[in-house]
DRENDRENTI-780055 format. One record per residue: residue in one letter; x, y, z of N, C-alpha, C, O in turn. Coordinates in steps of 0.05 Angstrom, whole numbers, padded with zeros to 5 digits, always signed. Each point is the difference from the previous one (the first is absolute). Last residue first. Layout:
aXYZXYZXYZXYZ
...
This chain:
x-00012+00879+02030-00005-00032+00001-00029+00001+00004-00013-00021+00001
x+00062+00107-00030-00008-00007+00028-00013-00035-00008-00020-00001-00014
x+00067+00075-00050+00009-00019+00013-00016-00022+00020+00008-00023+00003
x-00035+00118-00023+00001-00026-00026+00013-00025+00001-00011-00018-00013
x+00020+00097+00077-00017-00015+00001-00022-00018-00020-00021-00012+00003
x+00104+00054-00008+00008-00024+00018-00035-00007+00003-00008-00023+00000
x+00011+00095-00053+00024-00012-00013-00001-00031+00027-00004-00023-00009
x-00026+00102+00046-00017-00006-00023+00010-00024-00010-00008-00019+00013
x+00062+00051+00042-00010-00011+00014-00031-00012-00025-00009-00023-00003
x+00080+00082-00023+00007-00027-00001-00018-00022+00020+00003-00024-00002
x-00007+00116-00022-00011-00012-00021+00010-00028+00003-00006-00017-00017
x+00017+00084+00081-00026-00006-00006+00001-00027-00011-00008-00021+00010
x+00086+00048+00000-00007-00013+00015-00035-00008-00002-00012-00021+00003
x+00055+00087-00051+00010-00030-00016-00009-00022+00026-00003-00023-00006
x-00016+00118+00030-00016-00008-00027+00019-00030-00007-00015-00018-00008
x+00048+00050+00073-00024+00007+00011-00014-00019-00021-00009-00023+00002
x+00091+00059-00028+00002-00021+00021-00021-00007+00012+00006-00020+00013
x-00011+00104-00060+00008-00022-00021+00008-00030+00019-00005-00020-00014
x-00001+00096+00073-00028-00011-00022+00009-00022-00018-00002-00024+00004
x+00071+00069+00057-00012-00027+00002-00021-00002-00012-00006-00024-00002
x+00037+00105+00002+00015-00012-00013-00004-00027-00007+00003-00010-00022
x-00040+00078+00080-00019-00012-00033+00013-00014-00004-00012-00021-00006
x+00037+00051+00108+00003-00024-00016-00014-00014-00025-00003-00024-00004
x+00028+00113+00070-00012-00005-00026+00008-00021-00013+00014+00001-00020
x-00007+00039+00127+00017-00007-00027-00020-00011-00019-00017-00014+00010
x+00016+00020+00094-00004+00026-00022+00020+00007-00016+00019+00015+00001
x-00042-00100+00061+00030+00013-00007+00001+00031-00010+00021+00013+00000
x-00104-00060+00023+00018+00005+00022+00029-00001-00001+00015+00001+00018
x-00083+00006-00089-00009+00012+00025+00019-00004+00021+00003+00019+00015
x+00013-00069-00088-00006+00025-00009-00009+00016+00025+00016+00019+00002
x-00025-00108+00010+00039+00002+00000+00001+00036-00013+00018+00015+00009
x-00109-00055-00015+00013+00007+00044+00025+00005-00005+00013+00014+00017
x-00047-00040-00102-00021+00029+00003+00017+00001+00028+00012+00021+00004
x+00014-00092-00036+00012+00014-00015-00007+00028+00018+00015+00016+00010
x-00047-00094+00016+00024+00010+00017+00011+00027-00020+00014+00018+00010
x-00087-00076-00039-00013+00019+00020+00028+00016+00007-00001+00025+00001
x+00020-00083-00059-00011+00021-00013-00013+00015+00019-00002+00025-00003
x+00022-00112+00025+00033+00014-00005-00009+00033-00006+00013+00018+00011
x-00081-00083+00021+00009+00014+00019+00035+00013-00004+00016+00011+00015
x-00074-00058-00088-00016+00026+00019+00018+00008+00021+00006+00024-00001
x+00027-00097-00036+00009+00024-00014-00024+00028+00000+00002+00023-00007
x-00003-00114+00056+00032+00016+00007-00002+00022-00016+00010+00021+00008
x-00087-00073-00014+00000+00023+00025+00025+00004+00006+00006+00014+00019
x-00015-00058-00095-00019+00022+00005+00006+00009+00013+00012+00021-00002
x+00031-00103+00003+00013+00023-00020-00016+00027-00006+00011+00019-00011
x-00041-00097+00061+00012+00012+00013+00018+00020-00021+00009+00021+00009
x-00080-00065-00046-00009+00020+00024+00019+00004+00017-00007+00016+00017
x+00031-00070-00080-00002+00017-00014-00012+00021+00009+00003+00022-00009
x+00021-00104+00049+00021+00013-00011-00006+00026-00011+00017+00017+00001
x-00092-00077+00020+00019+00014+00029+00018+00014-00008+00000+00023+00010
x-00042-00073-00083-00006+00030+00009+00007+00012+00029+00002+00024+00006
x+00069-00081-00071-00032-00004+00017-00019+00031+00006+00006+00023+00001
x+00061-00036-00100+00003+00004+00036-00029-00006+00018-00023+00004-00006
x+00073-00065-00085-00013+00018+00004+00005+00013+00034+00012-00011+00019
x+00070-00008-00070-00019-00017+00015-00024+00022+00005+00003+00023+00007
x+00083-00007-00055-00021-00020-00018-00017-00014+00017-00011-00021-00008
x+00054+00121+00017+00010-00022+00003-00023-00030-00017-00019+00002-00015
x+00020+00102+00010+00022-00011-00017+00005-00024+00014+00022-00009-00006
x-00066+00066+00061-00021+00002-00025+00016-00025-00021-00014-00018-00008
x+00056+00025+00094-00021-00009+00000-00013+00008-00034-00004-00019-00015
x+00075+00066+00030+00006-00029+00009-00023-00024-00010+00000-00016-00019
x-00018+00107+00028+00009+00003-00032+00014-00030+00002+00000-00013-00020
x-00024+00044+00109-00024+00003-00012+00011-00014-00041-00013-00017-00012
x+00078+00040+00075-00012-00029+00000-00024+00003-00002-00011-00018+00013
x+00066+00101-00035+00015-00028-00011-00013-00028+00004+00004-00018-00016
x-00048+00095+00048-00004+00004-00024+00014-00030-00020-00008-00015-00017
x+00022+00043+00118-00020-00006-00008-00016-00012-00035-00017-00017-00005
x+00104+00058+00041-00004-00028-00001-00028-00011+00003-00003-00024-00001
x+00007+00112-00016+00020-00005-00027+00003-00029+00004-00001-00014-00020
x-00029+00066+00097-00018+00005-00023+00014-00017-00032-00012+00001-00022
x+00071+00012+00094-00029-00019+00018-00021-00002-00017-00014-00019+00001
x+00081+00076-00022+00008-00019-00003-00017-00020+00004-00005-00018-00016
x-00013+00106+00042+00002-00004-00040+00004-00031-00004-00014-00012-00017
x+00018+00042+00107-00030-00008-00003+00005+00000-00031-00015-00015-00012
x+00094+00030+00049-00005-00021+00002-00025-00010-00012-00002-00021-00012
x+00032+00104+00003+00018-00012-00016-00011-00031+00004-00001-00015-00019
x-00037+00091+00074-00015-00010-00024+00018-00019-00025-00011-00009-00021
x+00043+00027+00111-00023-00019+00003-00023-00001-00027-00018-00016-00005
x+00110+00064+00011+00004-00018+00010-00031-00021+00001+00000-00023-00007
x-00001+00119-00010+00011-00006-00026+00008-00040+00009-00003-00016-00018
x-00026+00068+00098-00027-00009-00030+00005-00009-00016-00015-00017-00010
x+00094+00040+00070-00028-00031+00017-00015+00006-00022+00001-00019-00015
x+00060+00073-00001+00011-00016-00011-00019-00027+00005-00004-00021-00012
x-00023+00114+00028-00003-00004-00025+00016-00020-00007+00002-00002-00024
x-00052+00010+00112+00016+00007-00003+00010-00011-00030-00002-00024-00004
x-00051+00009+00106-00016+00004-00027+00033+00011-00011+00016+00004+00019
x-00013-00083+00054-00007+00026-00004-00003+00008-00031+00004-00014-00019
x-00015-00082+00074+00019+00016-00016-00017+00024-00009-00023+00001-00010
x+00041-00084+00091-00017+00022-00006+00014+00015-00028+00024+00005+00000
x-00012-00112+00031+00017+00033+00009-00023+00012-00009-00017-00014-00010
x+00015-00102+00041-00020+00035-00014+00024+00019+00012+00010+00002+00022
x-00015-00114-00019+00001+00022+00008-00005+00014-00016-00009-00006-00022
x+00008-00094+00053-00021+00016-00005+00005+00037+00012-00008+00012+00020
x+00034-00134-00006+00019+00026-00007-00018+00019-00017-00005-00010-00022
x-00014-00089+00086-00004+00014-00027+00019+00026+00005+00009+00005+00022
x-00010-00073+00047+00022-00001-00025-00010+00022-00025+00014+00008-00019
x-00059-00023+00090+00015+00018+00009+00021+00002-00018+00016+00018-00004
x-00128-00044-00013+00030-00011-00004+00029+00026+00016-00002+00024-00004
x-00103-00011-00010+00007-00032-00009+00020-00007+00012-00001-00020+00015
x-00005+00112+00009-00022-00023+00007+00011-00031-00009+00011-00018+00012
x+00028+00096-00062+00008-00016+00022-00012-00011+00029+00014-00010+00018
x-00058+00036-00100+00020-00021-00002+00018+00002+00021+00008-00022+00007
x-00074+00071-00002-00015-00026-00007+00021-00013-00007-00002-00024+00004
x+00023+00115+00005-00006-00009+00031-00013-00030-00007-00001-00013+00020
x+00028+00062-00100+00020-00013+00015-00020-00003+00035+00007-00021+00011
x-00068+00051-00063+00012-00030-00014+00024-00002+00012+00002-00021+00012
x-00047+00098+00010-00007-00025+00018+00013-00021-00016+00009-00019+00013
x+00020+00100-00048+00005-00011+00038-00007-00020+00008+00013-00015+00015
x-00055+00052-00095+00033-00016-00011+00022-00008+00033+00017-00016+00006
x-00106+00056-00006+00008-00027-00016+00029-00010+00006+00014-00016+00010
x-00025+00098+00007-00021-00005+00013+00000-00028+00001+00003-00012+00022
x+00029+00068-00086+00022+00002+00020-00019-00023+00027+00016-00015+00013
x-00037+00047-00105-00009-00026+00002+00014-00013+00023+00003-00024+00003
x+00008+00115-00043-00039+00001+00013+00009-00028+00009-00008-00001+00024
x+00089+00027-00067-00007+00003+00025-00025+00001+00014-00003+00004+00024
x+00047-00063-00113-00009+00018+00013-00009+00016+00028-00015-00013+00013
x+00089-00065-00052-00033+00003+00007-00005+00031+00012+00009+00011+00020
x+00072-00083-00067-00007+00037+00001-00027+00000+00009-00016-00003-00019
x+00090-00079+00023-00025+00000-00015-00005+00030+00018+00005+00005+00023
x+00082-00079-00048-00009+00022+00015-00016+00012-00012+00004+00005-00024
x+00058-00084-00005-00022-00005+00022-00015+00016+00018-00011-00007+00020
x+00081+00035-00082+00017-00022+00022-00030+00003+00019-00005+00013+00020
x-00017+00054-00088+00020-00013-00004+00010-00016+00033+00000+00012+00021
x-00092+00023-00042+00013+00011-00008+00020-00022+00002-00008-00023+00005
x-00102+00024-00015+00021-00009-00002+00036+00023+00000+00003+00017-00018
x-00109+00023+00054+00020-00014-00035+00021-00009+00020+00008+00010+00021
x-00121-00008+00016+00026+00000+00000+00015+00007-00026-00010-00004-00023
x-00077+00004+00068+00006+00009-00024+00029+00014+00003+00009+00023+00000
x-00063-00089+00056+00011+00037+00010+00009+00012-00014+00011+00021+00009
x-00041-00118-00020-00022+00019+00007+00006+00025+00003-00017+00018-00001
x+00081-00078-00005-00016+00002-00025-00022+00012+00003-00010+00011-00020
x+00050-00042+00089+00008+00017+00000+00005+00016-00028+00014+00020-00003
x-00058-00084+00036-00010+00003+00011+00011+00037-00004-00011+00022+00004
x+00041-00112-00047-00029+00001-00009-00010+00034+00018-00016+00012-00014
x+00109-00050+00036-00001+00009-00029-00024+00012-00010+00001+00020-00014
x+00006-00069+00091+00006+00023+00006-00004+00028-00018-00010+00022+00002
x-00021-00121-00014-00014+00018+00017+00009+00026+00006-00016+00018+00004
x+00074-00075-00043-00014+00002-00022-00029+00012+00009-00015+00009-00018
x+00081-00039+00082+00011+00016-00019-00015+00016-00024+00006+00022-00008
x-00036-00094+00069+00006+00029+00009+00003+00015-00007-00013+00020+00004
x+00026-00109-00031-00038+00016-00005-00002+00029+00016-00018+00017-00003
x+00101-00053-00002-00006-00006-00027-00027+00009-00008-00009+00011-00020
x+00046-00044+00099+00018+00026-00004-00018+00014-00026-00006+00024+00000
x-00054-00096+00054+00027+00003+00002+00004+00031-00013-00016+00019+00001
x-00069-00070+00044+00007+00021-00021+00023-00007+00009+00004-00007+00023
x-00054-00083+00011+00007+00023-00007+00012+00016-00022+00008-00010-00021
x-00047-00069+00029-00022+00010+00026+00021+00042+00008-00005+00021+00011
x+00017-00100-00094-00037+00004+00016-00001+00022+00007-00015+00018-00007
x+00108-00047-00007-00006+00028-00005-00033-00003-00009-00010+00020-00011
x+00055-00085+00076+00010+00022+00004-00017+00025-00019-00011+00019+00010
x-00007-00106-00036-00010+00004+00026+00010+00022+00017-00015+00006+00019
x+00064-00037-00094-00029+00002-00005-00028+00019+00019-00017+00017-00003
x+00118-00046+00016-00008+00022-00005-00027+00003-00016-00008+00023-00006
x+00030-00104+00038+00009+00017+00017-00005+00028-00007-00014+00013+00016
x+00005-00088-00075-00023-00003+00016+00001+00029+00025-00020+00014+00007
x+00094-00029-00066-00031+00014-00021-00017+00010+00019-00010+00023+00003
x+00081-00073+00026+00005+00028+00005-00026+00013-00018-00013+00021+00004
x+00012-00118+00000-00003+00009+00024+00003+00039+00004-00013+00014+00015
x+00041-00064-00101-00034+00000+00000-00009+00010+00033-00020+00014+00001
x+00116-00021-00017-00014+00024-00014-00026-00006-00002-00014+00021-00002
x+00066-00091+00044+00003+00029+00012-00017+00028-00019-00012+00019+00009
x+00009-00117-00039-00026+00009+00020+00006+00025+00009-00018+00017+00002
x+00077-00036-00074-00032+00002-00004-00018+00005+00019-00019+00016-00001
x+00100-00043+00032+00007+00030-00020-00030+00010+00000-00012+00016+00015
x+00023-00105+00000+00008+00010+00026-00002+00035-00004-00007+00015+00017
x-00041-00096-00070+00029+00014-00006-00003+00018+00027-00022+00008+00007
x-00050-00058-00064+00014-00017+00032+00026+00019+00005+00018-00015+00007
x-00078+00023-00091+00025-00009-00002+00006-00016+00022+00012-00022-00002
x-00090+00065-00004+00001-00027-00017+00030-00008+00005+00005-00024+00005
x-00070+00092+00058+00032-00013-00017+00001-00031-00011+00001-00022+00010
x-00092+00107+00020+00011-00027-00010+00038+00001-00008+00011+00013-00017
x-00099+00057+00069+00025-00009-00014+00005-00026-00008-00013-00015+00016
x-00064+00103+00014+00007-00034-00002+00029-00009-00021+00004+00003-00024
x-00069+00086+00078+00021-00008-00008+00011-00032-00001+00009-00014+00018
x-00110+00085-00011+00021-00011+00011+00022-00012-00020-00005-00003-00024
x-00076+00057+00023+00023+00016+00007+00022-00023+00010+00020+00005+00013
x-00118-00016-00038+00012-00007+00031+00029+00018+00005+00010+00005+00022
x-00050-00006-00112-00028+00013+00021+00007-00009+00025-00016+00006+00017
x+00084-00006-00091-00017+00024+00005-00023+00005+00015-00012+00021+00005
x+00108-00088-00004-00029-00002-00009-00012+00018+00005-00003+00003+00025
x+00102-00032-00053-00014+00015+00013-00027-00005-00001-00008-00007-00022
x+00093-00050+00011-00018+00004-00011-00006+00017+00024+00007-00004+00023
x+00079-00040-00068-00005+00012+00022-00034+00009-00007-00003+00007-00023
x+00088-00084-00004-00023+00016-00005-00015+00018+00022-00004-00010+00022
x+00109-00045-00065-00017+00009+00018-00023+00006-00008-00002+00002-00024
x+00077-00017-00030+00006-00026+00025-00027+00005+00027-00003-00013+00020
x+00032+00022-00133-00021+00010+00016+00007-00023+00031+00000-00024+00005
x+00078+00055-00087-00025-00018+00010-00021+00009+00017+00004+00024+00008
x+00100-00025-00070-00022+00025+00006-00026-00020+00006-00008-00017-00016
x+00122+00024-00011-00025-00015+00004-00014+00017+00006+00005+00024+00001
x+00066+00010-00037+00013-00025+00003-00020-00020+00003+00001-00021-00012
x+00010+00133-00019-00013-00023+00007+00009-00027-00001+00010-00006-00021
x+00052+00098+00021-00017-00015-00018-00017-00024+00015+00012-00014+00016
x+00044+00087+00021-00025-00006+00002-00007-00006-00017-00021+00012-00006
x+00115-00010+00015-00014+00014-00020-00038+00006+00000-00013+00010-00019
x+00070-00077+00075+00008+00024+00001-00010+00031-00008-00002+00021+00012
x-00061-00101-00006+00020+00000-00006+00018+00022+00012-00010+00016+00016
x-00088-00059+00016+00020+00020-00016+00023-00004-00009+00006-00020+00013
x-00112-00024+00011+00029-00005+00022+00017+00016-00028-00005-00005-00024
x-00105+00010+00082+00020-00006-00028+00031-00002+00000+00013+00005+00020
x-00117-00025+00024+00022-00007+00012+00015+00007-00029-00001-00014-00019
x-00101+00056+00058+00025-00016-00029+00022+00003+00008+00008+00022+00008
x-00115-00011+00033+00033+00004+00011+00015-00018-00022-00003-00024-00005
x-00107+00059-00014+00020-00020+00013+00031+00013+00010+00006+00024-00003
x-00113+00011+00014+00030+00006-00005+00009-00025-00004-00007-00017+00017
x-00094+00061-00021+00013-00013+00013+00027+00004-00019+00002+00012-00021
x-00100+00018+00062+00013+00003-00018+00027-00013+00008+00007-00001+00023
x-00123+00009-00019+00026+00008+00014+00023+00002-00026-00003+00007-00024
x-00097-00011+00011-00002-00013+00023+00030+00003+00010+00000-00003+00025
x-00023+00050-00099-00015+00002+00016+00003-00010+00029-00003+00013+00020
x+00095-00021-00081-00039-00001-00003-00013+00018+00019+00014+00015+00015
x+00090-00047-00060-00019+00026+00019-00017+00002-00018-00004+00006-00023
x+00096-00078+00024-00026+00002-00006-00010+00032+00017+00011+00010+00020
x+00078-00035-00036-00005-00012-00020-00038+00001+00000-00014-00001-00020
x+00116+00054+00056-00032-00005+00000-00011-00003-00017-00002+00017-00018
x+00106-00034+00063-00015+00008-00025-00029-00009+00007-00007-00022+00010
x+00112+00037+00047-00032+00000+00000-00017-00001-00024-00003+00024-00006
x+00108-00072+00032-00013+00032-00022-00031-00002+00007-00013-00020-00008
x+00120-00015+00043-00018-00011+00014-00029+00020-00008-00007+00017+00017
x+00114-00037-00050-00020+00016+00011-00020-00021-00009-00001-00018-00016
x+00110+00005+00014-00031-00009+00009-00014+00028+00006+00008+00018+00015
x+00091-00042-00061-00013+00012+00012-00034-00011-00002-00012-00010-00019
x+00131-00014-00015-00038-00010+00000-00002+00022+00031+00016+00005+00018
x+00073-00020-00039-00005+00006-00029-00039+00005-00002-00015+00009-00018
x+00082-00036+00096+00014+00026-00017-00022+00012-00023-00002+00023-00009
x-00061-00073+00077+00031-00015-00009+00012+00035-00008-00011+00022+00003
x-00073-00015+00037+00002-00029-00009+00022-00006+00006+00006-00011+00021
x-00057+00109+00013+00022-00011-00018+00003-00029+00005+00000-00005+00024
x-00085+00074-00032+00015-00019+00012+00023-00015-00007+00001-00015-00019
x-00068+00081-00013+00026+00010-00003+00021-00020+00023+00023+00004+00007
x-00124+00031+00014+00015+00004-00031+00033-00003+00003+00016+00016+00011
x-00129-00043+00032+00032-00003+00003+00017+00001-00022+00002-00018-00017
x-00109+00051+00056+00011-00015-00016+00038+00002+00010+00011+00014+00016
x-00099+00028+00023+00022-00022+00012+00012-00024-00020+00004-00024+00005
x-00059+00109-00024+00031+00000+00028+00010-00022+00003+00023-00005+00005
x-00103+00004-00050+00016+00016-00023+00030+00004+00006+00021+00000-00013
x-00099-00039+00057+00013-00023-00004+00014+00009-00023+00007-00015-00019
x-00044+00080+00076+00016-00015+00005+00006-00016-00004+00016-00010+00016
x-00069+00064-00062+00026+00017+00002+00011-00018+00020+00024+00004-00002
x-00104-00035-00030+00021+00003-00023+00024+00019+00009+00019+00004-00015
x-00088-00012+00095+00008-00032-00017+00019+00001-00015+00022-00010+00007
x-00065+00083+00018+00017-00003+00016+00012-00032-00013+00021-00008-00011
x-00087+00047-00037+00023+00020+00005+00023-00015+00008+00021-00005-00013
x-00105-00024+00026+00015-00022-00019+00023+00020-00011+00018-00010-00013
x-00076+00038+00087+00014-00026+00002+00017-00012-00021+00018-00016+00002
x-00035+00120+00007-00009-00017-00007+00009-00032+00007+00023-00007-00005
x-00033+00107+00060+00026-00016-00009-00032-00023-00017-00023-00003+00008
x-00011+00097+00014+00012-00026+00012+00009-00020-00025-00006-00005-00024
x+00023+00107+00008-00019-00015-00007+00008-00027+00025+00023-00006+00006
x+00009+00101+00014+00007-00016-00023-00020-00025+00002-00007-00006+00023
x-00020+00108+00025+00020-00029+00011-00003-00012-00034-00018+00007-00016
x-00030+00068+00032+00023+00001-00017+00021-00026+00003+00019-00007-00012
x-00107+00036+00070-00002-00015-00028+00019-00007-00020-00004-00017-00017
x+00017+00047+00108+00001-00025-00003-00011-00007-00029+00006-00020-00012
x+00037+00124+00037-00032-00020-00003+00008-00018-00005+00017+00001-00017
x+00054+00046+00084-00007+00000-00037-00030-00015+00006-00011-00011+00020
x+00060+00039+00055-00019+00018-00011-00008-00008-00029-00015+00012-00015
x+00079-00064+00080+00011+00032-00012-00026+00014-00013+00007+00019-00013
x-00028-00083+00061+00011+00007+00013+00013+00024-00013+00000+00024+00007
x-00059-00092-00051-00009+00018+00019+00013+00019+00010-00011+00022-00002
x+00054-00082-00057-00001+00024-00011-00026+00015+00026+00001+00024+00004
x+00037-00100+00037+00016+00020-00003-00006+00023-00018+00008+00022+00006
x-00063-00089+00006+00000+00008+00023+00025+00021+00003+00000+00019+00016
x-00021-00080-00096-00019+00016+00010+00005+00018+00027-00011+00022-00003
x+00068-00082-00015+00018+00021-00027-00036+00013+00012+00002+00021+00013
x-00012-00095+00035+00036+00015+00009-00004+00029-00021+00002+00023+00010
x-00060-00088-00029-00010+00001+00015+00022+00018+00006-00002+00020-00015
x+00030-00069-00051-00023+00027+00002-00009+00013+00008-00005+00022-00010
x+00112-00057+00030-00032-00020-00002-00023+00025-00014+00004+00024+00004
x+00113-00034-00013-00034+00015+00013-00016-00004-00002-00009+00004-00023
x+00127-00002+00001-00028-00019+00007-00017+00008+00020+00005+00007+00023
x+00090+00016-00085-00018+00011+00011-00026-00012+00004-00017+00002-00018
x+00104-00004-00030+00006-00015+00030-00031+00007+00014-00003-00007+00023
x+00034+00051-00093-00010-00022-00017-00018-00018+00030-00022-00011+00003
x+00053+00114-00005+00012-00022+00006-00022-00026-00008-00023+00003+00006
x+00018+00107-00033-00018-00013+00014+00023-00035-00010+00005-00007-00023
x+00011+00120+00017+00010-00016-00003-00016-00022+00018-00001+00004+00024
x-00008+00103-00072-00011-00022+00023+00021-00034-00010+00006-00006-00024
x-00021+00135+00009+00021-00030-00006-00012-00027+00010-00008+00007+00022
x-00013+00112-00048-00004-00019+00015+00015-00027-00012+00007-00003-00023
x-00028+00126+00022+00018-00034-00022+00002-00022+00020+00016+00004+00018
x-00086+00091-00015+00017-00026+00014+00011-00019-00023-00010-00013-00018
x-00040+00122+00008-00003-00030+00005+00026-00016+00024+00012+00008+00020
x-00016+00095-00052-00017-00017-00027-00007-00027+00009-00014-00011-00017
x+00029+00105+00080+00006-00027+00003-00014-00016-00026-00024-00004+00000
x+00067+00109+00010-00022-00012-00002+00000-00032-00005+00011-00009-00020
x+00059+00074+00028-00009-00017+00024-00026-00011+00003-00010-00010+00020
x+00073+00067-00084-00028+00007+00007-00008-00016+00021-00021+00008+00010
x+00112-00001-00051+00000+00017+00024-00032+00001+00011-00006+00010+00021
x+00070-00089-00079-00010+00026+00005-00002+00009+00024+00009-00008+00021
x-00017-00084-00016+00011+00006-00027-00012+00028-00005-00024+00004-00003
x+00037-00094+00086-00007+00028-00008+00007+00015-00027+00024-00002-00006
x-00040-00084+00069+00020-00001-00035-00023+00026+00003-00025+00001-00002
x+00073-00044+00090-00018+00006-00006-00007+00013-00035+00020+00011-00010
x+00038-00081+00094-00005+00031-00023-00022+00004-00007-00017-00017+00008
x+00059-00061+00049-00011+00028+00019-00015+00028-00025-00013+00021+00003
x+00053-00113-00023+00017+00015+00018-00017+00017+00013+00008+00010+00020
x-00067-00040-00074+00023-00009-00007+00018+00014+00013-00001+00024-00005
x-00096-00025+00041+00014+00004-00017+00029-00008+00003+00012-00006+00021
x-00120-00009+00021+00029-00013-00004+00013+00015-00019-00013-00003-00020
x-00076+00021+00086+00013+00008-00023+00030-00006-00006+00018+00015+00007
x-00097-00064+00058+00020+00022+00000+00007+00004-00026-00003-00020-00014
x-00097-00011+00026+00026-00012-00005+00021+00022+00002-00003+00022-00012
């Protein structure tokens, strides 16, 4: 991948020119459609392992997020009345799952005026298929049970912006990243390698994607700069870990194995952010230690 920088610069800091990493940016368009078969053939291409591809799409995924779209908010009636048109899920089994469509009608004040079931939409889990009913007969009703039907069948068969995104996010969680300010992430320079091929995989997908990297040099405002962040990155860790302990729902154990292996891989960074800033981050023990103790702590929680 060519090396994109901002105007042309380069974030040099000091005089040692020793290279600490890349501050990187990515911008991935919603607008974004790709079959599996497609998103396989491109991480070939940029070199990534196809094992990291995002999970195949679930059918009944795809189902609740489009009869989630094609609701209608905010139809104007008269001066005084508004119509929406509200998805609510009333059954999930084994065997599928299903929606009605509620006709409700507003006030100015969106106070409730009426409220009805004018539709039903059913999924079925071992054919994957889509069955509708309009009780009402309503011209409205059919247009939105048809757009269900429409994008239903659109997000089956494909990844959009969204699963991208959260692939990019997943991948580049791997490069023992910190968060910095206006959507900008510090990756170390061993992970230079990587961190290339993921922008060459996104603009693969997409010409619309946006995927850049400056280089940033070694220098006592770039360390004092990337350990201010990694303190921080450490500190919102701590805030939704202490979220979660203090909430009133037990946690699953997916939830609670993904809160492991985030906070193995926060504490690994401690020991690499020490080594490749050469700076003494004890400070963070006591941060270290309440994190311990909160994963202990969550895993009392576990449902």
């Amino acid at each position: 991948m060519q090396k994109s920088l901002f105007d042309g610069k380069v974030l040099v800091d000091g005089a040692e020119g020793r290279p600490l990493g890349w501050v990187s940016a990515y911008e991935i368009p919603e607008s974004i459609k790709v079959t599996r078969d497609d998103l396989r053939a491109k991480f070939l291409m940029a070199g990534v392992d196809p094992a990291l591809m995002p999970p195949e799409i679930r059918p009944v995924d795809a189902f609740r997020r489009a009869t989630r779209e094609a609701e209608v908010m905010g139809l104007k009636m008269s001066d005084k009345t508004k119509r929406n048109l509200l998805v609510r899920e009333v059954v999930s089994s084994k065997d599928g799952v299903i929606r009605h469509l509620v006709d409700e009608i507003v006030d100015a004040n969106n106070v409730r005026l009426s409220y009805g079931t004018v539709a039903e939409v059913k999924f079925d889990r071992s054919s994957s298929a889509l069955n509708s009913s309009n009780w009402a007969g309503d011209p409205l009703v059919a247009d939105v049970l048809a757009k269900s039907a429409g994008l239903y069948n659109e997000y089956r068969h494909y990844y959009q912006g969204d699963h991208i995104r959260r692939t990019v996010s997943s991948l580049l969680g791997r490069m023992s990243p910190t968060f910095m300010k206006s959507a900008l992430y510090f990756v170390p320079e061993k992970y230079e390698g990587d961190l290339f091929k993921l922008g060459d995989l996104c603009h693969l997908v997409s010409e619309e994607c946006r995927f850049i990297v400056m280089p940033l040099f070694d220098g006592k405002d770039a360390r004092a700069m990337i350990c201010r962040d990694f303190e921080n990155q450490v500190k919102e860790h701590i805030v939704r870990l202490g979220k979660e302990i203090h909430g009133d729902k037990p946690v699953s154990e997916v939830a609670a194995q993904q809160y492991i292996e985030e906070t193995k891989t926060l504490i690994a960074q401690v020991g690499e952010y020490e080594t490749l800033l050469r700076t003494n981050l004890s400070y963070l023990e006591a941060d270290v230690q309440i994190v311990r103790a909160q994963i202990r702590a969550i895993l009392e929680k576990v449902a």
